[in-house]
C-alpha positions in Angstrom: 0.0 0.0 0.0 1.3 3.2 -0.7 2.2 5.5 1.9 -0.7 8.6 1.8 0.6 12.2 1.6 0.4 14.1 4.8 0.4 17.3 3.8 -2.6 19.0 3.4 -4.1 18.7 -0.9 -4.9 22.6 -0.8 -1.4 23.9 -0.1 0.2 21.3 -2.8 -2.5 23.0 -5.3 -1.9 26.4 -4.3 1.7 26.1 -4.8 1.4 24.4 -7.8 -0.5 27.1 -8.9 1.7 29.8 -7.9 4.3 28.3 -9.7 2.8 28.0 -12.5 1.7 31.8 -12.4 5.0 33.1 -11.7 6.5 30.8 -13.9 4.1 32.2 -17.1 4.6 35.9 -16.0 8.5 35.5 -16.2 8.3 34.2 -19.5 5.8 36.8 -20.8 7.9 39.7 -19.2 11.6 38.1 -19.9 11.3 36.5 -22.9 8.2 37.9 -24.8 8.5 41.4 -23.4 5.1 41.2 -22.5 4.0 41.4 -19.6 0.3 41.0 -18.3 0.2 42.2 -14.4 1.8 45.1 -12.6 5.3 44.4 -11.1 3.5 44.9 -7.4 1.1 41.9 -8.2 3.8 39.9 -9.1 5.6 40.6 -6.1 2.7 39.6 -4.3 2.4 36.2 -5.8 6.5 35.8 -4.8 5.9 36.5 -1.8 3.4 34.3 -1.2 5.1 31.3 -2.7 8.1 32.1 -0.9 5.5 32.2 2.3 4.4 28.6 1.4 7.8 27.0 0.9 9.4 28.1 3.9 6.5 26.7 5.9 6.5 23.4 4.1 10.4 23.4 2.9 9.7 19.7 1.7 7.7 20.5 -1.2 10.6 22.8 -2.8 11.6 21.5 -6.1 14.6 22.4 -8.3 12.5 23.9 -11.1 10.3 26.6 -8.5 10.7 30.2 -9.4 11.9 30.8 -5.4 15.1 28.6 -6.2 16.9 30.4 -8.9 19.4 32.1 -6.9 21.4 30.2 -4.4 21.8 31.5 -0.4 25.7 31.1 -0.3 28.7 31.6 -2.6 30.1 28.6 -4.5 33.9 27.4 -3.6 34.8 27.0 -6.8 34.3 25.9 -10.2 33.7 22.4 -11.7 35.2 21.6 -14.6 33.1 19.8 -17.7 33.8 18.3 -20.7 31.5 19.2 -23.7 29.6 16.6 -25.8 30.3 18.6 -29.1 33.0 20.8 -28.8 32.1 24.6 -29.1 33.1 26.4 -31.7 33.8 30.2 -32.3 32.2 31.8 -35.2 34.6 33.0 -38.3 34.2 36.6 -39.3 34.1 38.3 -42.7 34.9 41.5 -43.5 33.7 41.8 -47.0 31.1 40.8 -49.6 33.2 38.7 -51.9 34.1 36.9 -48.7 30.4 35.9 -48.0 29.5 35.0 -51.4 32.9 32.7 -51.5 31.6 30.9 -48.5 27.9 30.4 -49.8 29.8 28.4 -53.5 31.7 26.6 -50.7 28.5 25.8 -49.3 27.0 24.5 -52.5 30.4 22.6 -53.6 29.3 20.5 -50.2 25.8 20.5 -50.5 26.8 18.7 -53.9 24.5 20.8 -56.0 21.1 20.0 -53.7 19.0 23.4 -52.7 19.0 25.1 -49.6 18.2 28.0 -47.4 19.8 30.2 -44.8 18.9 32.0 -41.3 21.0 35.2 -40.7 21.0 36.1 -37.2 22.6 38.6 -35.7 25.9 38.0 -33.4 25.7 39.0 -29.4 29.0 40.1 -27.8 28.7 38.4 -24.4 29.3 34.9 -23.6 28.5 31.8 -24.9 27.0 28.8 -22.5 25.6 25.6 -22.4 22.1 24.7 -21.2 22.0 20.8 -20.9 18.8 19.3 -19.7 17.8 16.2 -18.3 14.4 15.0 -19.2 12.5 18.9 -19.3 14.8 20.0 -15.9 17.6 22.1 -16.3 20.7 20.4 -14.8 23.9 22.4 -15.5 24.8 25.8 -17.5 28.0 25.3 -18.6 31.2 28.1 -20.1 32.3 27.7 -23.7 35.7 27.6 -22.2 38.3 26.6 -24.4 35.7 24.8 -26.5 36.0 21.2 -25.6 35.9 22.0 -21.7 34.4 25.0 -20.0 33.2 25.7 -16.2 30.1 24.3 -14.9 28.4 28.3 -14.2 24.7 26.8 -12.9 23.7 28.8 -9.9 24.6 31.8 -12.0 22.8 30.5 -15.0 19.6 29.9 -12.9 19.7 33.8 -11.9 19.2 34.9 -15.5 14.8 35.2 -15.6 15.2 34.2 -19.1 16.7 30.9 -18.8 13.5 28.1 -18.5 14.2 25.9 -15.1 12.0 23.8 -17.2 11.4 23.4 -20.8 7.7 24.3 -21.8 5.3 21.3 -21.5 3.9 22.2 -25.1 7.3 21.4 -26.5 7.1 18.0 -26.0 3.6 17.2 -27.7 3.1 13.5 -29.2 3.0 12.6 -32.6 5.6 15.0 -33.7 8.4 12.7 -35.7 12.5 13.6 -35.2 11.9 15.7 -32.3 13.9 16.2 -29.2 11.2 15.2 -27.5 10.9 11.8 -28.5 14.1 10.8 -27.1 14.9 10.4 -23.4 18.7 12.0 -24.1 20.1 15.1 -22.7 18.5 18.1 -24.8 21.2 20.6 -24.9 20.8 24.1 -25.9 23.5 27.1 -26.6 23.5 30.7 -26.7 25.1 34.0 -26.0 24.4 35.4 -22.4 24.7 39.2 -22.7 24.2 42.6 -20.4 21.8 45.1 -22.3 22.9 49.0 -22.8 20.5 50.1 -20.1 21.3 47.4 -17.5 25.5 47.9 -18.0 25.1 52.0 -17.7 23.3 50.9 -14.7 25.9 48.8 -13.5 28.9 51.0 -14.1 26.6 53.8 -12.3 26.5 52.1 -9.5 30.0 51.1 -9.4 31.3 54.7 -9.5 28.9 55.8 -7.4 31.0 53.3 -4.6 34.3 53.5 -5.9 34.9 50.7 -7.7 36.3 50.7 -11.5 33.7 50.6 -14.4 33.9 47.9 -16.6 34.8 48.9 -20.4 31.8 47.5 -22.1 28.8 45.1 -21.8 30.9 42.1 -23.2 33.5 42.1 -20.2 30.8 42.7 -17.9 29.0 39.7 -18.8 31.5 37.6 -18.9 32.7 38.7 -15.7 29.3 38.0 -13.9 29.4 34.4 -14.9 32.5 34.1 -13.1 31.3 34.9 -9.8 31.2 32.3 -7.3 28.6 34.6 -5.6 24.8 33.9 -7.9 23.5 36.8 -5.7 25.9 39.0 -7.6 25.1 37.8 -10.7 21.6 37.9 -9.7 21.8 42.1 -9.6 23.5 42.7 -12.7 20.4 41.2 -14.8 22.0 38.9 -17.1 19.9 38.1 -20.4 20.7 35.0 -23.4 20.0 34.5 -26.9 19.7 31.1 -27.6 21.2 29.8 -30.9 21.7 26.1 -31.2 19.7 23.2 -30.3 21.5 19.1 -30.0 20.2 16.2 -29.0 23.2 13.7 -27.1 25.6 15.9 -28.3 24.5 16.2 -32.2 21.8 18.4 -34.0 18.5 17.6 -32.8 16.6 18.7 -35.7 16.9 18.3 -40.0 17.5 22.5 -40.3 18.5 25.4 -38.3 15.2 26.9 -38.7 13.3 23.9 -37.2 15.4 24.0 -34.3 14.9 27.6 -33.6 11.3 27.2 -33.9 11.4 24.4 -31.4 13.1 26.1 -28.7 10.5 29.0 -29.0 8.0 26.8 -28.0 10.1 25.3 -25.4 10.7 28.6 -24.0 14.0 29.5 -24.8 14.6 33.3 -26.1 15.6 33.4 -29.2 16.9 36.3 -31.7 13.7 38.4 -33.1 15.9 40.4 -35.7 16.5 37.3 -37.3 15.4 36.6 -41.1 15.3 33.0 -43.6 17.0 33.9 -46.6 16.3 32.0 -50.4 19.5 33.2 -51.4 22.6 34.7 -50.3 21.6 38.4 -51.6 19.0 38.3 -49.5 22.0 37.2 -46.8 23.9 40.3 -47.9 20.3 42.3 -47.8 20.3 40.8 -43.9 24.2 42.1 -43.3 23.9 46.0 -45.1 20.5 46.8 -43.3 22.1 46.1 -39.5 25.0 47.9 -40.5 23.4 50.7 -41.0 20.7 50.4 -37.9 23.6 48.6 -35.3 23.4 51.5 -32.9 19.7 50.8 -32.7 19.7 47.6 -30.9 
């Protein structure tokens, strides 16, 4: 016989249902940019979780909005090996240069049809996401490619970041989807500090003394380094996700599936991004953000 819960069916449900709440708002307001309630009732609904879970600590779980930032500072950082190593992007400085690469593209895609996504490159810091069945397990450094530092506590601060992929991501039926394997969905992206947040940041840090940092880049970076997620909890870290595999390889057939997918898993992903039939339309992509760059 199984053993019957003891704790009372109500305050399960209501917790559950905070979660849920919070969980949806932060999404909407972090990742849509969207958000439905004032910042006061949200607070309220914090609160009141928090309220719950410190009167009935045993029904924490990983994945509750209350647990993304961690009480004490780590002692150091884990090292871990990645799956797929992770590579740095190549730059070009010129026109001919892209449309070289797109004829080496077609050389390999031995003459068969494609398309292309141009997305625009962040100036942060790339990271792992690796989950294990929909619960996010470790963020991870790009390091020196094959093995970076394991950065979770500081990865959990950042409200953009799901604790747990979407439920809707994983609906049945849907052939050659992440979903229909039990492996470890990883996903990468770029974890950046917007221009408002780091003029914030450098505000307050000459405001008390302390040096400025020279740009958002270094200032991100820098964040994910601290052994302390509280601090890394002020500065407001935000990611771009880019890159979706499955065990280590691509999860989906094309670059465009996979970005779609992590969408609906919740993941934030790029909105100035654009498909492309042809690699004009690439260039197109490439002349129109150098002109409107300072607008982002």
């Amino acid at each position: 016989m199984s053993k019957r819960s003891t704790h009372p069916t109500n305050i399960e449900e209501e917790i559950a249902d905070l979660r849920r709440q919070i969980i949806d708002h932060d999404y909407r307001y972090y990742t849509l940019n969207e958000p439905v309630i004032a910042d006061i009732e949200y607070d309220k609904l914090l609160a009141r979780l928090r309220q719950l879970e410190t009167s009935h600590p045993e029904l924490i779980t990983p994945d509750s909005p209350t647990q993304r930032v961690s009480g004490a500072p780590a002692e150091g950082f884990e090292e871990y090996v990645h799956k797929r190593v992770m590579l740095s992007l190549d730059n070009s400085y010129s026109i001919d240069d892209l449309r070289e690469w797109a004829q080496r593209c077609l050389k390999l895609a031995g003459g068969r049809s494609f398309d292309y996504v141009a997305e625009l490159k962040i100036d942060g810091l790339s990271i792992s996401l690796i989950y294990e069945g929909s619960l996010l397990v470790r963020g991870v450094t790009r390091g020196d490619g094959s093995r970076g530092e394991v950065v979770t506590s500081n990865v959990r601060t950042i409200r953009s970041v799901p604790l747990r992929i979407h439920e809707g991501a994983f609906a049945a039926g849907r052939a050659e989807h992440p979903a229909t394997s039990a492996g470890e969905i990883e996903v990468r992206g770029e974890v950046y500090l917007g221009h408002e947040v780091f003029a914030r940041i450098n505000r307050d840090r000459s405001e008390q003394g302390l040096p400025v940092f020279a740009n958002p880049r270094n200032a991100a970076a820098g964040t994910m380094r601290q052994l302390d997620a509280r601090i890394a909890a002020e500065r407001q870290l935000d990611v771009f996700c880019y890159q979706l595999l499955l065990d280590g390889a691509p999860a989906l057939r094309s670059h465009a599936e996979a970005l779609e997918w992590m969408i609906e898993a919740g993941f934030k992903i790029n909105p100035d991004r654009r498909s492309c039939a042809t690699i004009d339309e690439v260039i197109d992509y490439c002349n129109h953000w150098e002109r409107h760059r300072d607008e982002l």
